[in-house]
C-alpha positions as CSV (number, residue, x, y, z in Angstrom):
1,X,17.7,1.9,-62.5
2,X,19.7,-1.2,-61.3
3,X,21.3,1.4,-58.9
4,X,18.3,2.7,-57.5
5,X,16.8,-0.9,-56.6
6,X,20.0,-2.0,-55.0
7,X,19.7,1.2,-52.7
8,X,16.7,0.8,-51.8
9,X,16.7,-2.9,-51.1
10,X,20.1,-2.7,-49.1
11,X,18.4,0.6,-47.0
12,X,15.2,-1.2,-46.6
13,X,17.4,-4.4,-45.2
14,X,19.2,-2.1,-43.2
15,X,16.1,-0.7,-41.8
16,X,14.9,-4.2,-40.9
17,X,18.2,-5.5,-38.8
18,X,18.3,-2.1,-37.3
19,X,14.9,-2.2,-35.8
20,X,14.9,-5.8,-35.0
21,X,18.0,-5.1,-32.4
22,X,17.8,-5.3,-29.1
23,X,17.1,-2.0,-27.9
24,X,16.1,-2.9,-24.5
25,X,19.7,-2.7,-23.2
26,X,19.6,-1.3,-19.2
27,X,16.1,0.4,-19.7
28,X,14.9,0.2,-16.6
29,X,14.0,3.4,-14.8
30,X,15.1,4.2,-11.5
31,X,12.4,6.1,-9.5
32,X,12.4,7.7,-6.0
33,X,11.4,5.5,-2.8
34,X,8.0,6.6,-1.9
35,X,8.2,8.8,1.5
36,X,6.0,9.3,4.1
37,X,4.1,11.8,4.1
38,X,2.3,12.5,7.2
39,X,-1.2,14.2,6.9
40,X,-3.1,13.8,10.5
41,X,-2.5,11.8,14.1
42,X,-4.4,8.9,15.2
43,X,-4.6,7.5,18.9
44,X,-5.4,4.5,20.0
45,X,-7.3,4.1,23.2
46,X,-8.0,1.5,25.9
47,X,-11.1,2.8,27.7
48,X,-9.9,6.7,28.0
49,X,-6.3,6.1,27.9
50,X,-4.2,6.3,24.8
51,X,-2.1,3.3,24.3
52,X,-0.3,4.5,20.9
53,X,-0.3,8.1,19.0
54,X,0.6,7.5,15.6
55,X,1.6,9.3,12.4
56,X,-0.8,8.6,9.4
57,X,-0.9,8.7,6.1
58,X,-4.2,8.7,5.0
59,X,-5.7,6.6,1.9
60,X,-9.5,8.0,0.9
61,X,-9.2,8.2,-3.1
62,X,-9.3,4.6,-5.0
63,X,-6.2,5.3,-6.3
64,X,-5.2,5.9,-2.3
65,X,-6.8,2.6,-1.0
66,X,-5.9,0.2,-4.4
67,X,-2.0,1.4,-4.1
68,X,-1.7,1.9,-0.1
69,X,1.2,1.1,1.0
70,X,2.8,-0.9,-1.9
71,X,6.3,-0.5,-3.0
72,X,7.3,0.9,0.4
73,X,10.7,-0.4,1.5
74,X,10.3,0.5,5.4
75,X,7.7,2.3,7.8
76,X,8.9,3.9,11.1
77,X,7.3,2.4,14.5
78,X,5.4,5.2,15.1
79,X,3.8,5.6,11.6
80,X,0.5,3.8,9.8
81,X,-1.6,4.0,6.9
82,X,-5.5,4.6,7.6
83,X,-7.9,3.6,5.1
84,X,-11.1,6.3,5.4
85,X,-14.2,4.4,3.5
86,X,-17.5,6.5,3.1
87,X,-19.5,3.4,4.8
88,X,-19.3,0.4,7.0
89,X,-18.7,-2.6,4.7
90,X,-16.8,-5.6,4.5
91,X,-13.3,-4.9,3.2
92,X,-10.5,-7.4,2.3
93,X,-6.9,-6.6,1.7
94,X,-3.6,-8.7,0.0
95,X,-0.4,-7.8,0.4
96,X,0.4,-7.6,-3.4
97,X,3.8,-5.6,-4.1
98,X,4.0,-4.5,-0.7
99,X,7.4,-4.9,0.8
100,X,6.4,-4.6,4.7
101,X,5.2,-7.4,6.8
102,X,1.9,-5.4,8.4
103,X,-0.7,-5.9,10.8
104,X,-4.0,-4.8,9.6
105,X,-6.8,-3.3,12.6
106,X,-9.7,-2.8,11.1
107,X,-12.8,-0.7,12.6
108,X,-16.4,-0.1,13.0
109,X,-18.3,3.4,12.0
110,X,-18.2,4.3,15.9
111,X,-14.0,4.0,15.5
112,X,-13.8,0.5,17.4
113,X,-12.0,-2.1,17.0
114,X,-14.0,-4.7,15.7
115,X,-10.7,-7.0,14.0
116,X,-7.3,-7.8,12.9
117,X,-5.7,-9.2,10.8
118,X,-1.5,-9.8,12.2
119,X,1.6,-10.6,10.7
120,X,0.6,-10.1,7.1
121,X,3.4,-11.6,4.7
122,X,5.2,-9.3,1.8
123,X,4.3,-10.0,-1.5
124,X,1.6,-12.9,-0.7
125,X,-1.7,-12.2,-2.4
126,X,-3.7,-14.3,0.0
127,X,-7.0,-12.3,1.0
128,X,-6.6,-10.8,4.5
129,X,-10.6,-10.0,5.2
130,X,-12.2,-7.8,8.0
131,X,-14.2,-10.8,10.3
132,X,-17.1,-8.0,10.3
133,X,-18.2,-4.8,8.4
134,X,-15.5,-2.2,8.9
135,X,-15.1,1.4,8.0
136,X,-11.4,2.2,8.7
137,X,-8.6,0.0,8.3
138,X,-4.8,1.0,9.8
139,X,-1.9,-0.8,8.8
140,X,0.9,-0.8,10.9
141,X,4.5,-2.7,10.9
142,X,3.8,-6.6,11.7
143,X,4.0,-7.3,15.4
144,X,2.6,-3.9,16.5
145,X,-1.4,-5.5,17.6
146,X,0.3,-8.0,20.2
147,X,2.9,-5.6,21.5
148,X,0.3,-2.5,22.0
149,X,-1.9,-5.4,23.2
150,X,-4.9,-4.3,21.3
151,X,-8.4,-6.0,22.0
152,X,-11.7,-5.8,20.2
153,X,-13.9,-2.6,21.2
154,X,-10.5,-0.5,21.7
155,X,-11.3,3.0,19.9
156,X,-8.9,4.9,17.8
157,X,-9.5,8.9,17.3
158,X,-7.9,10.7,14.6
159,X,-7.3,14.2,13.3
160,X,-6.5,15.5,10.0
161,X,-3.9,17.7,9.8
């Protein structure tokens, strides 16, 4: 009987420092850079010229619009993420695990430009809100507003693909 204690007290200790170890040794998972994935065109306009034609992801679902573009490491000059919203609202962003310094155009129902938001820091949570209802928001790499020259009431267009 004195046998079968001391087994089972020395597995039951064994069982203890066993699951008390650290297991957490190099767990961390290494997953795929999220890519681009380019699913319409949008053009900006200045009266009836285009100024820009863009690449665009689009963001529609709340999943889409929460995650946008978060965890991205790099966007190419000619790409942008366009937030579609089923009405005109105010709207604020943050740029919360997102690795891209971004200008953010936001627009009206009737695709104008009604503000911006420029040079919005990586990882800084600070809220970067729309100055007036908007319905569409693009994001673009920092810097892109000023060099495109982009004024309130310029119009975007854009086509699914």
């Amino acid at each position: 009987m004195k046998k079968i204690k001391r087994f089972i007290l020395t597995g039951f200790s064994l069982g203890i420092i066993f699951s008390c170890a650290d297991n957490d040794k190099n767990t961390s998972i290494e997953t795929d850079e999220i890519q681009f994935t380019k699913e319409g065109e949008l053009y900006l306009l200045k009266a009836e010229d285009t100024i820009q034609k863009l690449d665009i992801e689009l963001a529609e679902t709340s999943y889409e619009q929460q995650t946008g573009l978060m965890y991205r490491k790099s966007m190419k000059a000619n790409q942008g993420m366009l937030f579609v919203y089923s009405t005109e609202t105010l709207h604020s962003f943050y740029m919360k695990n997102t690795y891209i310094p971004l200008d953010l155009i936001f627009f009206n129902k009737d695709s104008s430009v009604v503000s911006f938001q420029e040079n919005a820091k990586p990882l800084d949570e600070t809220s970067l809100p729309s100055k007036v209802p908007a319905q569409y928001i693009l994001e673009v790499n920092a810097g892109k507003v000023k060099e495109w020259e982009l004024a309130e009431g310029d119009k975007m267009l854009f086509l699914r693909n």
